[in-house]
C-alpha angles and dihedrals in degrees: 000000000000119000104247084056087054095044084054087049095048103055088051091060131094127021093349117134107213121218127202111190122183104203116212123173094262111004121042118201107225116196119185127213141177123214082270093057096242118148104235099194157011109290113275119230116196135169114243095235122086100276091048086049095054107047079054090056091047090049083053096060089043090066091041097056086037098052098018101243126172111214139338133251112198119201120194137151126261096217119135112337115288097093092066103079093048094044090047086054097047086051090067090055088055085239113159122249138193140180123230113202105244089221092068081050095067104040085050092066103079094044098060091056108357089250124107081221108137123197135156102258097045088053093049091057088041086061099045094047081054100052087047090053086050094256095142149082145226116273119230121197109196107235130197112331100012090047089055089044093058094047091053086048086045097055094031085063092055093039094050086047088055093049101049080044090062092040090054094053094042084059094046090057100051087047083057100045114010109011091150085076092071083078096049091051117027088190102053083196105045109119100274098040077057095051096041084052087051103048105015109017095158135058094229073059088050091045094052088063137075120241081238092064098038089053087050095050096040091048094051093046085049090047088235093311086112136027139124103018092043084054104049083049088059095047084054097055096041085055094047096047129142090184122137116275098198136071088025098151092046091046089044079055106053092046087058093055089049094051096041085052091046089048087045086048103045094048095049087054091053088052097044093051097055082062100060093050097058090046091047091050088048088061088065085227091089092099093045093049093048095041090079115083115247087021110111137176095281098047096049081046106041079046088056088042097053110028095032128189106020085204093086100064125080091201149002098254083066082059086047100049085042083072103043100246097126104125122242121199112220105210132135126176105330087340114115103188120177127291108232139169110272088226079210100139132047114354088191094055096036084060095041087058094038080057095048099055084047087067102027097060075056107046116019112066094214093052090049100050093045084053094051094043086053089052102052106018109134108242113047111001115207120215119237105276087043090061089043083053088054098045085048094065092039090060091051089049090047095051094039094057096042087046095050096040112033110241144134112249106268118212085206102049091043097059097043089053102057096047089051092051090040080050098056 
């Protein structure tokens, strides 16, 4: 048993009374168990709104004069978002709190009655049964500016999708009706092609100008870059279409639904954005974070967001296993299968890295080097998500030293280090 299991066990021992709460929108399930696992009462149903909370508090000290416990440890499952206002209240009672992995939920079904049937009250007693055998771990509630950097991530993520989402349609729409514009303009959203879809979407629209006056218009959107030759391309390809003839005014006016979304969205992400970087700046880390090359506003602030404090960790493999990118061997008898990451942690801040070391083989020298080293070292070369994988736990490493210890990101340093840990 390794230490950090028997600490969990540990904390669970002795006069302790053991909660399991399956969170709903409306209506929580409460079970209540002593160290030996026995139920000590009837389930507990409680509404998740203030009322509903404290009647469960006052349930719980109940149990605790009755059976002279001496405090309460309260096990739940992080899964959607329900769980957060109740988890924010108890916190103000010091009672303590801990996470179960849904996943372990799940497995644990079958083995309480040998059925996958899942119900409320028999979750809530799962969860309580797993925080009792140590399967469980620490709850962090984001506070302050890391609260308010989660919630910008949070809503950056949705806006980004929504964009994407109008861009897409807007595409759909051209392929439909002028897909020869895609070689006219290789970026459908630069500043002309935007104002062509505003003002002239379709080729029967390109047709209906001279090249005199297309010149003119394009000239003017480009601000002079383009002109004449960009607008005898487009002629061409009006005259050449295959678009689709009908349905022309309710199509115009889907495309102008889809570029006034992407203009709404795109405004809302640059102001966003403003707002991560006051409160990133507000941490005191925001000069470590962007003094490392390919690492920009939104990913030092998307990393605070997601991971929090860095205080509470005692070291960056904690960071790494947050986000899943431990690494699992998958053997059995002779058999020798491939070691990969278990992806079992934070699926936000595992893709914020994967997208760092995209940029970062790209645009900072030492991370390039280290990834190319991985690729064509002599013993053992890795393929190219390995060494992404790789570059991914060098960048936690990177930002948890500069953060803990208050430094500027140094090229030197960067590179020795990773040869001296490739070397052992």
């Amino acid at each position: 048993m390794n230490n950090v299991q028997a600490e969990k066990l540990n904390f669970v021992k002795g006069k302790v009374l053991i909660v399991g709460v399956d969170v709903a929108k409306k209506t929580n399930f409460a079970r209540f168990i002593d160290p030996q696992g026995y139920e000590l009462c009837k389930h507990y149903r409680f509404q998740n709104d203030l009322d509903g909370i404290k009647s469960f508090i006052s349930k719980i000290k109940i149990l605790e004069r009755q059976h002279g416990f001496e405090r309460t440890v309260i096990g739940m499952e992080p899964s959607g978002h329900y769980w957060e206002p109740l988890a924010y209240q108890l916190k103000e009672y010091h009672l303590g709190q801990v996470f179960v992995n849904p996943y372990h939920v799940k497995c644990s079904k079958e083995m309480a009655d040998n059925s996958p049937s899942k119900s409320d009250l028999k979750d809530a007693l799962l969860i309580a049964k797993l925080v009792l055998d140590g399967n469980y771990f620490k709850m962090y509630l984001a506070e302050g500016l890391y609260r308010d950097l989660r919630n910008l991530t949070r809503e950056r993520y949705q806006l980004s999708k929504k964009l994407n989402s109008s861009k897409n349609r807007l595409i759909a729409q051209l392929d439909s009706y002028f897909p020869e514009i895609f070689k006219v303009f290789k970026d459908p959203l630069g500043k002309t092609a935007i104002y062509i879809l505003e003002h002239h979407p379709f080729a029967q629209d390109i047709i209906a100008l001279t090249v005199e006056e297309l010149a003119t218009a394009i000239k003017g959107a480009s601000k002079s870059r383009l002109g004449l030759q960009k607008a005898l391309e487009l002629k061409k390809a009006a005259n050449d279409s295959v678009g689709i003839t009908e349905g022309l005014a309710s199509a115009r006016y889907r495309i102008k639904s889809c570029l006034t979304e992407i203009t709404f969205y795109k405004a809302q992400l640059t102001s966003l954005e403003k707002q991560m970087l006051h409160y990133l700046n507000q941490t005191g880390f925001g000069r470590n974070l962007l003094s490392i090359p390919g690492v920009g506003v939104v990913t030092a602030a998307r990393f605070l967001g997601e991971v929090g404090d860095i205080s509470r960790f005692d070291s960056p493999e904690q960071i790494i296993k947050l986000a899943g990118l431990n690494l699992k061997t998958n053997s059995s008898g002779q058999r020798k299968g491939k070691t990969t990451i278990t992806k079992r942690g934070r699926s936000e801040l595992r893709s914020l890295l994967y997208q760092s070391a995209l940029v970062m083989v790209c645009r900072n020298e030492q991370m390039s080097k280290s990834y190319h080293y991985y690729l064509t070292r002599k013993d053992n070369p890795l393929k190219s998500k390995q060494a992404l994988v790789i570059i991914m736990k060098k960048l936690v490493r990177i930002i948890y030293a500069l953060m803990t210890k208050d430094e500027l990101y140094d090229p030197a340093v960067a590179l020795r280090e990773d040869y001296v840990t490739t070397a052992a």
